[in-house]
mmCIF file as gemmi writes it, N, C-alpha and C atoms, coordinates in Angstrom:
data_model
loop_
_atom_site.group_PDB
_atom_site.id
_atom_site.type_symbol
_atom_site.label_atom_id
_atom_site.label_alt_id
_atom_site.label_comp_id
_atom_site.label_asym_id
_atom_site.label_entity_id
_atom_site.label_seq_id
_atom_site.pdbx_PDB_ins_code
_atom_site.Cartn_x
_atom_site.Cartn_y
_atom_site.Cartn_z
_atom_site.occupancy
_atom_site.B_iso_or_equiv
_atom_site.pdbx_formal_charge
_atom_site.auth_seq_id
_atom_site.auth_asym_id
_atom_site.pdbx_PDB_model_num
ATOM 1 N N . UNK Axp A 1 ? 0.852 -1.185 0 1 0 ? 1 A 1
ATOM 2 C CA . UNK Axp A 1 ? 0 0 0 1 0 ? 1 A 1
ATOM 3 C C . UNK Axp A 1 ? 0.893 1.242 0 1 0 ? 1 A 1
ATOM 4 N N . UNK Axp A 2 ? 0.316 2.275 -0.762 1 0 ? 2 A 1
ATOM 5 C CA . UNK Axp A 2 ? 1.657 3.504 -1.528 1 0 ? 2 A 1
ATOM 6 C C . UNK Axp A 2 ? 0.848 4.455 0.186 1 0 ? 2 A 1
ATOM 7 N N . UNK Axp A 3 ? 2.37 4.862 0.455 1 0 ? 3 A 1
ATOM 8 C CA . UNK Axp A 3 ? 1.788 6.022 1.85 1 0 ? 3 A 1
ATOM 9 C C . UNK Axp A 3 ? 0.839 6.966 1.417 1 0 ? 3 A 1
ATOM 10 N N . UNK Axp A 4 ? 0.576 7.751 0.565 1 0 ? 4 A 1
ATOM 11 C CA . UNK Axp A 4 ? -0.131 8.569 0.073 1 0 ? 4 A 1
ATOM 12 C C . UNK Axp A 4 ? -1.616 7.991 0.059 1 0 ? 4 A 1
ATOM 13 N N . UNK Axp A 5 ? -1.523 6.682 -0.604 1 0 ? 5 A 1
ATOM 14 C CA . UNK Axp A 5 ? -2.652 6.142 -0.695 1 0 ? 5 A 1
ATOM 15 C C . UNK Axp A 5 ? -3.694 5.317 0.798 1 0 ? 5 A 1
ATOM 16 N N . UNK Axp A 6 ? -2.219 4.712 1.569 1 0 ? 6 A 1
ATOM 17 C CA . UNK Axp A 6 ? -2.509 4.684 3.006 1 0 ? 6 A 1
ATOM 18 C C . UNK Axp A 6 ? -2.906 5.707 3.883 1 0 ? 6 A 1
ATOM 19 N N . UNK Axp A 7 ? -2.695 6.788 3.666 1 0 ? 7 A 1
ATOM 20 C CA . UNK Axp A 7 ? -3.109 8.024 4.513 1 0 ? 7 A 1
ATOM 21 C C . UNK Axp A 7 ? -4.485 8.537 3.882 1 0 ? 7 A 1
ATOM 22 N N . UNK Axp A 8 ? -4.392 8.279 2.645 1 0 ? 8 A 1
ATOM 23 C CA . UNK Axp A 8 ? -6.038 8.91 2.483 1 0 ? 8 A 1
ATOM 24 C C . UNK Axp A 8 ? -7.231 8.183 3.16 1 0 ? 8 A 1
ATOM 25 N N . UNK Axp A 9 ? -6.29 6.799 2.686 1 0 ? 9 A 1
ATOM 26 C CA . UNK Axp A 9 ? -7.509 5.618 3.446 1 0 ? 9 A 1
ATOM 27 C C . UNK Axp A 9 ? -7.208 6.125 4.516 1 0 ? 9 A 1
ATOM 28 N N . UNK Axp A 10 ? -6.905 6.298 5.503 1 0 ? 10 A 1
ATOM 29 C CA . UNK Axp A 10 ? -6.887 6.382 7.065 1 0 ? 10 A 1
ATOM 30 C C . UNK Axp A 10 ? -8.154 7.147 7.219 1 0 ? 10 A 1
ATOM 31 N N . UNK Axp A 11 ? -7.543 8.507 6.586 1 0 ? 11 A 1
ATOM 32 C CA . UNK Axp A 11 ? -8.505 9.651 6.864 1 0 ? 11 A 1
ATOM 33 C C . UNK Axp A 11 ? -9.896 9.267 6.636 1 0 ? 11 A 1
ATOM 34 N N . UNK Axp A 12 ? -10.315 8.735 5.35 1 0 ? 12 A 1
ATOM 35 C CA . UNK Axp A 12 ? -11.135 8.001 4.744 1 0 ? 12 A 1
ATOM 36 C C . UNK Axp A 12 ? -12.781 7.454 6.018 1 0 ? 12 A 1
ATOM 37 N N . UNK Axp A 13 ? -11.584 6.287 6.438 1 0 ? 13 A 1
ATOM 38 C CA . UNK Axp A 13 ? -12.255 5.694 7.394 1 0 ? 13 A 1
ATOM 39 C C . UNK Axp A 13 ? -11.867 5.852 8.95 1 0 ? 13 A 1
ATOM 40 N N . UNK Axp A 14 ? -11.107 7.114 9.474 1 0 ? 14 A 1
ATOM 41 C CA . UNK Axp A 14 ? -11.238 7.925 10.361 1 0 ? 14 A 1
ATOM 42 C C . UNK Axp A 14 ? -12.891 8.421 10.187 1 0 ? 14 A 1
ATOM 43 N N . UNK Axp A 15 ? -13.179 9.269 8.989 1 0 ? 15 A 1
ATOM 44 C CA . UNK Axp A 15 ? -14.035 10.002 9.295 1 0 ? 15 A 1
ATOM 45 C C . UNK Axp A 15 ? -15.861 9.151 9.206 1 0 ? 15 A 1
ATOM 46 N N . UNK Axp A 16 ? -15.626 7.78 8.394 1 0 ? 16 A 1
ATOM 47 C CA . UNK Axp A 16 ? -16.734 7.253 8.425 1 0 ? 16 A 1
ATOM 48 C C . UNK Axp A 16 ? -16.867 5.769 9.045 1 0 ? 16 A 1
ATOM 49 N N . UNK Axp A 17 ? -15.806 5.57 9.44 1 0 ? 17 A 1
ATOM 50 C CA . UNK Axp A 17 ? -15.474 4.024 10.361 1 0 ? 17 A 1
ATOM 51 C C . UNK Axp A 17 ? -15.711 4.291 11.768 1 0 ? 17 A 1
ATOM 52 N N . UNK Axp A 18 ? -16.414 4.18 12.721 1 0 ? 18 A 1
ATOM 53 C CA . UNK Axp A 18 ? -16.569 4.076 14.056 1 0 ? 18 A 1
ATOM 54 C C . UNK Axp A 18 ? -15.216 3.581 14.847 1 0 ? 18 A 1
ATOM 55 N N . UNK Axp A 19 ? -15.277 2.309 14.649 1 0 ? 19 A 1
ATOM 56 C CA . UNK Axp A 19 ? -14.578 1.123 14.748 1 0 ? 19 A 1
ATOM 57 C C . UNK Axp A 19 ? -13.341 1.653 14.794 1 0 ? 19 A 1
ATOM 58 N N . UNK Axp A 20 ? -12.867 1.799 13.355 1 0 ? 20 A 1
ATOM 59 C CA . UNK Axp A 20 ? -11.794 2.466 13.445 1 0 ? 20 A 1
ATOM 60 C C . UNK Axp A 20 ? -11.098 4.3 14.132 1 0 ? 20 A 1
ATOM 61 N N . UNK Axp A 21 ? -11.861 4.658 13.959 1 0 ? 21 A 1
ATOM 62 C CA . UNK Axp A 21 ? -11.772 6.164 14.428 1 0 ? 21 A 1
ATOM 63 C C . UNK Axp A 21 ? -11.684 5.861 15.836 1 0 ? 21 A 1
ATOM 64 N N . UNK Axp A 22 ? -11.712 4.747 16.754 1 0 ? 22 A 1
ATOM 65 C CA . UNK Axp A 22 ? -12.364 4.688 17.727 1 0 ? 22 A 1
ATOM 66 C C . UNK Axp A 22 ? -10.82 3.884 17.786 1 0 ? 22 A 1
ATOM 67 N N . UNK Axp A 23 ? -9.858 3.095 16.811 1 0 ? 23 A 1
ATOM 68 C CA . UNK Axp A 23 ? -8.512 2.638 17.196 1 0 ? 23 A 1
ATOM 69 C C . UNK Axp A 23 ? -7.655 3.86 17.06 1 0 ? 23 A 1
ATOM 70 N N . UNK Axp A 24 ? -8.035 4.455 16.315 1 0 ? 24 A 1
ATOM 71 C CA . UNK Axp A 24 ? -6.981 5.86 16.029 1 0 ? 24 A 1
ATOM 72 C C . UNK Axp A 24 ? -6.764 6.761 17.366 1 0 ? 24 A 1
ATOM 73 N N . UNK Axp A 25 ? -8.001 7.001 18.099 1 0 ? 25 A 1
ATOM 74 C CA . UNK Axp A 25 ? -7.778 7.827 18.847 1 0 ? 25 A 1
ATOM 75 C C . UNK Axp A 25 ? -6.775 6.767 20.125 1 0 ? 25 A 1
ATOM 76 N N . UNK Axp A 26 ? -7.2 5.929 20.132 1 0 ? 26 A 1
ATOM 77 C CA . UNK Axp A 26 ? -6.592 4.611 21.06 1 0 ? 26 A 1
ATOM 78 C C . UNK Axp A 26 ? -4.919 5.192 21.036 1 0 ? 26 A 1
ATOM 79 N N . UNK Axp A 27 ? -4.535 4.759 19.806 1 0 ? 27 A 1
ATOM 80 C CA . UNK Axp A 27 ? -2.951 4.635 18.92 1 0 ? 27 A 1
ATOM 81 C C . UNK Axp A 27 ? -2.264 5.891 18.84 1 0 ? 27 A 1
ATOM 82 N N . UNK Axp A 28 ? -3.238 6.895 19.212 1 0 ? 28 A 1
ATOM 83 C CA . UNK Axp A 28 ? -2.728 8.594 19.564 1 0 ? 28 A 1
ATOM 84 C C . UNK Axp A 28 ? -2.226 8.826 21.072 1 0 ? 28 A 1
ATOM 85 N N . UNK Axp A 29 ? -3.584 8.006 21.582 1 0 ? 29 A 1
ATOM 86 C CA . UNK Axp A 29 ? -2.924 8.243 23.513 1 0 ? 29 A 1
ATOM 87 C C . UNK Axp A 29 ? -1.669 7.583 23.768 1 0 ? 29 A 1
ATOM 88 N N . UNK Axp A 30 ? -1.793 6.465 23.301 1 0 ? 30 A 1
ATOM 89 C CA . UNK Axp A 30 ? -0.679 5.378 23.112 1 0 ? 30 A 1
ATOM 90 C C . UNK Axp A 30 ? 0.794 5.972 22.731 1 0 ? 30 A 1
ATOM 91 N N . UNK Axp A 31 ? 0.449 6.424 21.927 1 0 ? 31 A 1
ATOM 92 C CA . UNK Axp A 31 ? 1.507 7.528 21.009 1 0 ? 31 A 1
ATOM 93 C C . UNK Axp A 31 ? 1.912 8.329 22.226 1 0 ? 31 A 1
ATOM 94 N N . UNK Axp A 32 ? 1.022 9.498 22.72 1 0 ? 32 A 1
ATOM 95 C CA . UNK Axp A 32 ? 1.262 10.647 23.447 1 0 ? 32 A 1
ATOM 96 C C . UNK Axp A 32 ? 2.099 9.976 25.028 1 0 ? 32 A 1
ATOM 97 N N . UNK Axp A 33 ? 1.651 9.232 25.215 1 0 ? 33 A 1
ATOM 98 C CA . UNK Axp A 33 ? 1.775 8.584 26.826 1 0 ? 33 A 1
ATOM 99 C C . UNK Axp A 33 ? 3.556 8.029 26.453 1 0 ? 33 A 1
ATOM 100 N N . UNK Axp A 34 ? 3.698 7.308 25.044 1 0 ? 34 A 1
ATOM 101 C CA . UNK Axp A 34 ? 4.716 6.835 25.193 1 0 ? 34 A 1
ATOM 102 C C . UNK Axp A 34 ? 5.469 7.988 25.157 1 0 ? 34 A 1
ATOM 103 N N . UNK Axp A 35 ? 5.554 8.893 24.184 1 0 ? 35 A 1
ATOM 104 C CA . UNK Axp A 35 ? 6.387 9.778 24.327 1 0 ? 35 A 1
ATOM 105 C C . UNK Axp A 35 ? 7.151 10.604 25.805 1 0 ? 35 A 1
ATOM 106 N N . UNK Axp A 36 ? 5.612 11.084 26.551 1 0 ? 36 A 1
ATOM 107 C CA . UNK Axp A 36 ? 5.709 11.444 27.932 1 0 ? 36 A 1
ATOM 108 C C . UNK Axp A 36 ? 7.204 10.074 28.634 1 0 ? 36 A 1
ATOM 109 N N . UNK Axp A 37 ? 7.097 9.158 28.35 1 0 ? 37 A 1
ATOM 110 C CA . UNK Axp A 37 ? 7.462 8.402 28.752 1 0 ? 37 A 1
ATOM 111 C C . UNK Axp A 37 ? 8.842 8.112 28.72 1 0 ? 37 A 1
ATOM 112 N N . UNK Axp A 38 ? 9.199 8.206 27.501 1 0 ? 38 A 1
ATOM 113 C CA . UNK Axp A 38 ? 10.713 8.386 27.189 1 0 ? 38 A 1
ATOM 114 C C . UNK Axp A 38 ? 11.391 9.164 27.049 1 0 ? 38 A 1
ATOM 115 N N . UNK Axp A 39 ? 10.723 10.62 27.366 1 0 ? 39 A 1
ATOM 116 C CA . UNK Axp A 39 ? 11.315 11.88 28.231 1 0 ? 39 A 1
ATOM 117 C C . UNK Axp A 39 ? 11.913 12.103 29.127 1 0 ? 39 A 1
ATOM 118 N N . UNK Axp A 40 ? 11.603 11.011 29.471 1 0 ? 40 A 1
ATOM 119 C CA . UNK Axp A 40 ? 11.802 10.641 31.627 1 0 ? 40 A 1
ATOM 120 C C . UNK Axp A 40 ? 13.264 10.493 31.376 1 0 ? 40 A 1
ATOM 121 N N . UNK Axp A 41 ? 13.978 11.074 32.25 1 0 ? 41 A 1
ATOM 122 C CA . UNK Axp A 41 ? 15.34 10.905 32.267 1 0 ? 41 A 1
ATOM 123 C C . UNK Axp A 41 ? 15.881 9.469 33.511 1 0 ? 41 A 1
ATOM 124 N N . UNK Axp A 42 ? 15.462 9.174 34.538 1 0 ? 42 A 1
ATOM 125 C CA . UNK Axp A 42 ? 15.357 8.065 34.653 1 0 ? 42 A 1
ATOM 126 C C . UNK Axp A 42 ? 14.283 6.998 35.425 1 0 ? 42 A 1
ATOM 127 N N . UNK Axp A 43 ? 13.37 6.535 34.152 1 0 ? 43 A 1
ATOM 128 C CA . UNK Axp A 43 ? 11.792 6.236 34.645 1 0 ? 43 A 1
ATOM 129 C C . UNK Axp A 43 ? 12.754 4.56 35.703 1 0 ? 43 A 1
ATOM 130 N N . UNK Axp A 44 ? 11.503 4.639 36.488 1 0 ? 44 A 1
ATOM 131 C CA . UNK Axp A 44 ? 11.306 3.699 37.79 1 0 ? 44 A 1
ATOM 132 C C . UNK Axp A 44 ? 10.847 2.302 36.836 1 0 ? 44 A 1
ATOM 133 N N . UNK Axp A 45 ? 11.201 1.087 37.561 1 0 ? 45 A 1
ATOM 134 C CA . UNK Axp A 45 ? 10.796 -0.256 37.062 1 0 ? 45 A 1
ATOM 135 C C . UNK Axp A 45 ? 9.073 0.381 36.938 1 0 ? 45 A 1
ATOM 136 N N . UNK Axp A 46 ? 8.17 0.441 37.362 1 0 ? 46 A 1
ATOM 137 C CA . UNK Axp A 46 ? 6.898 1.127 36.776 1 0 ? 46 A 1
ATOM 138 C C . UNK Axp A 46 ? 6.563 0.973 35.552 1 0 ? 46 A 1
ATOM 139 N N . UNK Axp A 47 ? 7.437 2.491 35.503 1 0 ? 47 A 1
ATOM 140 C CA . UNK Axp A 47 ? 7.413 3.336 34.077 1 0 ? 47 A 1
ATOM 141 C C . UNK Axp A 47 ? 7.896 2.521 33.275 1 0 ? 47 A 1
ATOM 142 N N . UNK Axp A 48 ? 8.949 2.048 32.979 1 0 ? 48 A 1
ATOM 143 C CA . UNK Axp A 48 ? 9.489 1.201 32.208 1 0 ? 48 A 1
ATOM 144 C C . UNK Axp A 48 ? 8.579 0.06 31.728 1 0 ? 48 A 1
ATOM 145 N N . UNK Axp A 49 ? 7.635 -0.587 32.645 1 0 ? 49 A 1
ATOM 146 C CA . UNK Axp A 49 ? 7.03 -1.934 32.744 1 0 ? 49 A 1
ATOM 147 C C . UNK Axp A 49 ? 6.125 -0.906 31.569 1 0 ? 49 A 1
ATOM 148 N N . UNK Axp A 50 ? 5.572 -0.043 32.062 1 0 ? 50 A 1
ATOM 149 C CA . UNK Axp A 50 ? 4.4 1.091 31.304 1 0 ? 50 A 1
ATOM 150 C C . UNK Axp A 50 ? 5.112 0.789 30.096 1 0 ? 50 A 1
ATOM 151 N N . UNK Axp A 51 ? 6.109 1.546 29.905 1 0 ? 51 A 1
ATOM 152 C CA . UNK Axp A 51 ? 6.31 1.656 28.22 1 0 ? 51 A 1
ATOM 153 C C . UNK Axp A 51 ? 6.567 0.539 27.662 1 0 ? 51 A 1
ATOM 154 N N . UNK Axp A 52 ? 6.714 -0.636 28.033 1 0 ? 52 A 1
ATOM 155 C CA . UNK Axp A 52 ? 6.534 -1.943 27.326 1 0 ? 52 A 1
ATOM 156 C C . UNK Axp A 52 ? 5.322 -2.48 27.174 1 0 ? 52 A 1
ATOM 157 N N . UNK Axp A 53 ? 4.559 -2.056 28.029 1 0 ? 53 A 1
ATOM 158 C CA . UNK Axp A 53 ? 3.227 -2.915 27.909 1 0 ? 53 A 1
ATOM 159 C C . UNK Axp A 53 ? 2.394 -2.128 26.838 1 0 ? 53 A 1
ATOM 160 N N . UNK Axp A 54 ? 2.689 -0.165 26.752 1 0 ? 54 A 1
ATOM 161 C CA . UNK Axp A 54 ? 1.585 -0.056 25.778 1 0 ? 54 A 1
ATOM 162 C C . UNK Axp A 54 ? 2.303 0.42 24.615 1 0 ? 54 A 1
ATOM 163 N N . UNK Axp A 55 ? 3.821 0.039 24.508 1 0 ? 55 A 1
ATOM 164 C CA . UNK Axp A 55 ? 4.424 -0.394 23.242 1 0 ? 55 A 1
ATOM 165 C C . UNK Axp A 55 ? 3.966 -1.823 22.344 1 0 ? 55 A 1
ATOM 166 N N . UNK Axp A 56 ? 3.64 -2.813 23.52 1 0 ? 56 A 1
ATOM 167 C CA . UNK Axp A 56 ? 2.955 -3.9 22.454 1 0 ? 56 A 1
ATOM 168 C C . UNK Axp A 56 ? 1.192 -3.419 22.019 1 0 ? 56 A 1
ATOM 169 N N . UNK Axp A 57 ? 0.211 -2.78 22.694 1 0 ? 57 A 1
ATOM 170 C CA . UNK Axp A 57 ? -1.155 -2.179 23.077 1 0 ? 57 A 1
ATOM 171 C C . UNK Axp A 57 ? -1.223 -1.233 21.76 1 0 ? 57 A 1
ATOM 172 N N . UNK Axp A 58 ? -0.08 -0.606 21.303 1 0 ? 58 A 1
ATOM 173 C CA . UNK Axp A 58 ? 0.166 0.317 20.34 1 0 ? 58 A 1
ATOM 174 C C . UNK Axp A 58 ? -0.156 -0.386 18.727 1 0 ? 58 A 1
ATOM 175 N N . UNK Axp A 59 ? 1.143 -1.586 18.491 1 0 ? 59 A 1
ATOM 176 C CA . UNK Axp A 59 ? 1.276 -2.279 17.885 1 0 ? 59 A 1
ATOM 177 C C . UNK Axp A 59 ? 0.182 -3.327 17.687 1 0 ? 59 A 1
ATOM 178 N N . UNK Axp A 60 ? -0.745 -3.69 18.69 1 0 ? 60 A 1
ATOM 179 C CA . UNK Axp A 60 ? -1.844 -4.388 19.141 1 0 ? 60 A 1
ATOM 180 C C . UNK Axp A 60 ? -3.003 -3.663 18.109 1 0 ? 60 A 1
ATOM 181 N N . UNK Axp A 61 ? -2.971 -2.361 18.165 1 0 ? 61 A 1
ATOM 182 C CA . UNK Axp A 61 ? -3.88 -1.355 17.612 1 0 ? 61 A 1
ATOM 183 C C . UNK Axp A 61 ? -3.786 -1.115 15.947 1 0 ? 61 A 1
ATOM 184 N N . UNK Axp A 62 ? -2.588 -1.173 16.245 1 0 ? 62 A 1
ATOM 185 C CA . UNK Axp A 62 ? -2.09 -0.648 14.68 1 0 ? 62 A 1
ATOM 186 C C . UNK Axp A 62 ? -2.258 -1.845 13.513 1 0 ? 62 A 1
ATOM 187 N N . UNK Axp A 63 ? -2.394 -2.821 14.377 1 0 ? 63 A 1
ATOM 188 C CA . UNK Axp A 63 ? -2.403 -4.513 13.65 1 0 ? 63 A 1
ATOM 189 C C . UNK Axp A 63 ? -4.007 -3.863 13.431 1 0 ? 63 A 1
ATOM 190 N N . UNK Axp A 64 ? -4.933 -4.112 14.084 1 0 ? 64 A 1
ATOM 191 C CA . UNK Axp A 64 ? -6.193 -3.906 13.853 1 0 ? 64 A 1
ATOM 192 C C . UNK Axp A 64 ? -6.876 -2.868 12.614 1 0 ? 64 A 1
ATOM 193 N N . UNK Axp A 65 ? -6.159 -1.942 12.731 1 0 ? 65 A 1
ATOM 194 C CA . UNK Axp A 65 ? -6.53 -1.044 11.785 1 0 ? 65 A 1
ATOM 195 C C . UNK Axp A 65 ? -5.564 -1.029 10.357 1 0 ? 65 A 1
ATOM 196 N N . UNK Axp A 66 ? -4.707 -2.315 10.506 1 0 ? 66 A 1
ATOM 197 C CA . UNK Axp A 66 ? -4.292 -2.264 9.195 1 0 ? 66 A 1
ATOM 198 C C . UNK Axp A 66 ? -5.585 -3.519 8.571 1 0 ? 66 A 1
ATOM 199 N N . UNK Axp A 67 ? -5.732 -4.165 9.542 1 0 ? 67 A 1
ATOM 200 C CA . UNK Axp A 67 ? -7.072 -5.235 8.98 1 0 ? 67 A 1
ATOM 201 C C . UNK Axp A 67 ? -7.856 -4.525 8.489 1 0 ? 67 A 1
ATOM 202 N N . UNK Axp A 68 ? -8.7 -3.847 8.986 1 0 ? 68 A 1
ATOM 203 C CA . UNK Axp A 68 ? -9.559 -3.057 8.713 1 0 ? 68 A 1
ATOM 204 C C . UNK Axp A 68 ? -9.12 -2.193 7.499 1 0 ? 68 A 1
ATOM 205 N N . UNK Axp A 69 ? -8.249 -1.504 7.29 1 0 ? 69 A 1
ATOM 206 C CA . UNK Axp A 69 ? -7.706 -0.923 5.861 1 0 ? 69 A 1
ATOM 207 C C . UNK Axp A 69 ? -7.714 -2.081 4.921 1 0 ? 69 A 1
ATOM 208 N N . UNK Axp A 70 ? -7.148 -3.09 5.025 1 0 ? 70 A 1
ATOM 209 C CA . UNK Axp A 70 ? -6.874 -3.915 3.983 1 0 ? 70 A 1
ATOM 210 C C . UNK Axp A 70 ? -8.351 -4.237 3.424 1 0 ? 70 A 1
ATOM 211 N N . UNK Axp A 71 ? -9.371 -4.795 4.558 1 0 ? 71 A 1
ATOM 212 C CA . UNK Axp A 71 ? -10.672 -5.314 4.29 1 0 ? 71 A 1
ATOM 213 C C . UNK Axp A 71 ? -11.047 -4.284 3.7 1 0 ? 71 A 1
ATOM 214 N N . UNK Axp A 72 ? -11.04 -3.067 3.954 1 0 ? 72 A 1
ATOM 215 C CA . UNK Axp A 72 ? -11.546 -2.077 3.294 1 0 ? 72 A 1
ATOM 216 C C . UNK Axp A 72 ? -11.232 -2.033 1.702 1 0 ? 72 A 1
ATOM 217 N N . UNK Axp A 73 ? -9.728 -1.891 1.58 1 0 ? 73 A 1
ATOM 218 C CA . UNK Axp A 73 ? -9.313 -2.169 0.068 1 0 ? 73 A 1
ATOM 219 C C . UNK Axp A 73 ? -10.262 -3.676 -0.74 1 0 ? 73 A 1
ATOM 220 N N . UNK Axp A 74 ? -10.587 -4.667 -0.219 1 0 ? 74 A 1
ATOM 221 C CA . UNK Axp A 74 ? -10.856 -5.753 -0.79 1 0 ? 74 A 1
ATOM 222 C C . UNK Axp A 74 ? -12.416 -5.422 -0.901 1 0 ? 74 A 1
ATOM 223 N N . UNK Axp A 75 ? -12.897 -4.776 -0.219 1 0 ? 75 A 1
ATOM 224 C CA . UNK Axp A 75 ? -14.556 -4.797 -0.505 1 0 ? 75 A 1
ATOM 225 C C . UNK Axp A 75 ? -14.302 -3.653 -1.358 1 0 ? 75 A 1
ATOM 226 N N . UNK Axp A 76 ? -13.72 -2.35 -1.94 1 0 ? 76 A 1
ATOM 227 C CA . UNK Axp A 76 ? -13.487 -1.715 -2.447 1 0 ? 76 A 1
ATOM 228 C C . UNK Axp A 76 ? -13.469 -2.042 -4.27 1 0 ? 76 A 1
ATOM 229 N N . UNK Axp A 77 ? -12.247 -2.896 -4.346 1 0 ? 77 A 1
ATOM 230 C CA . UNK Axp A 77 ? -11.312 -3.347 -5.749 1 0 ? 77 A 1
ATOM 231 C C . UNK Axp A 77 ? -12.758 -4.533 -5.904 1 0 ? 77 A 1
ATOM 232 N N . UNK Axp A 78 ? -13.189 -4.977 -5.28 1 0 ? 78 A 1
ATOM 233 C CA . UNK Axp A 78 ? -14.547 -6.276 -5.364 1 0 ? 78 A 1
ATOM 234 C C . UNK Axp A 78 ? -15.718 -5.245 -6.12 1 0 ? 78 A 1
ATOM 235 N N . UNK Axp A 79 ? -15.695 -4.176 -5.496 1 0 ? 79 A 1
ATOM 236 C CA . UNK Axp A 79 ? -16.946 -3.361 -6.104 1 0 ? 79 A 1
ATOM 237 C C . UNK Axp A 79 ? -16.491 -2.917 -7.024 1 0 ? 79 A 1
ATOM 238 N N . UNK Axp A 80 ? -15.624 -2.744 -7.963 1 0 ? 80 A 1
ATOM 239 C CA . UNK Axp A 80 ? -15.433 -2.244 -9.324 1 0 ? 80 A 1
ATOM 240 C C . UNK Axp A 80 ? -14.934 -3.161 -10.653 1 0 ? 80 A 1
């Protein structure tokens, strides 16, 4: 999938996918929290445990909404 063409789809079904709009915002906190996270100059066993667990939660997400893109492409290329 060409990035250009992956990002439109995103937006695509950001704006009319529930489902999905609903992993995006997920994969943003995920995003934001990790960042907060590896700012830390020296995070506690905690923090650390934190940024591993929603480093896989991230990836967990991102798997999902590439399903959902792909299915999307196949009911798409099926209708024409």
């Amino acid at each position: 999938m060409e990035t250009s063409n992956a990002d439109s789809l995103k937006q695509e079904l950001i704006m009319s996918d529930p489902e999905f709009r609903e992993l995006a915002r997920e994969h943003g906190r995920y995003e934001a929290r990790l960042s907060e996270l590896s700012a830390l100059p020296y995070p506690n066993d905690e923090e650390q445990l934190e940024e591993i667990t929603l480093k896989k939660k991230k990836l967990a997400v991102k798997d999902q909404m590439h399903e959902i893109m792909l299915r999307h492409q196949k009911v798409t290329a099926s209708a024409h």
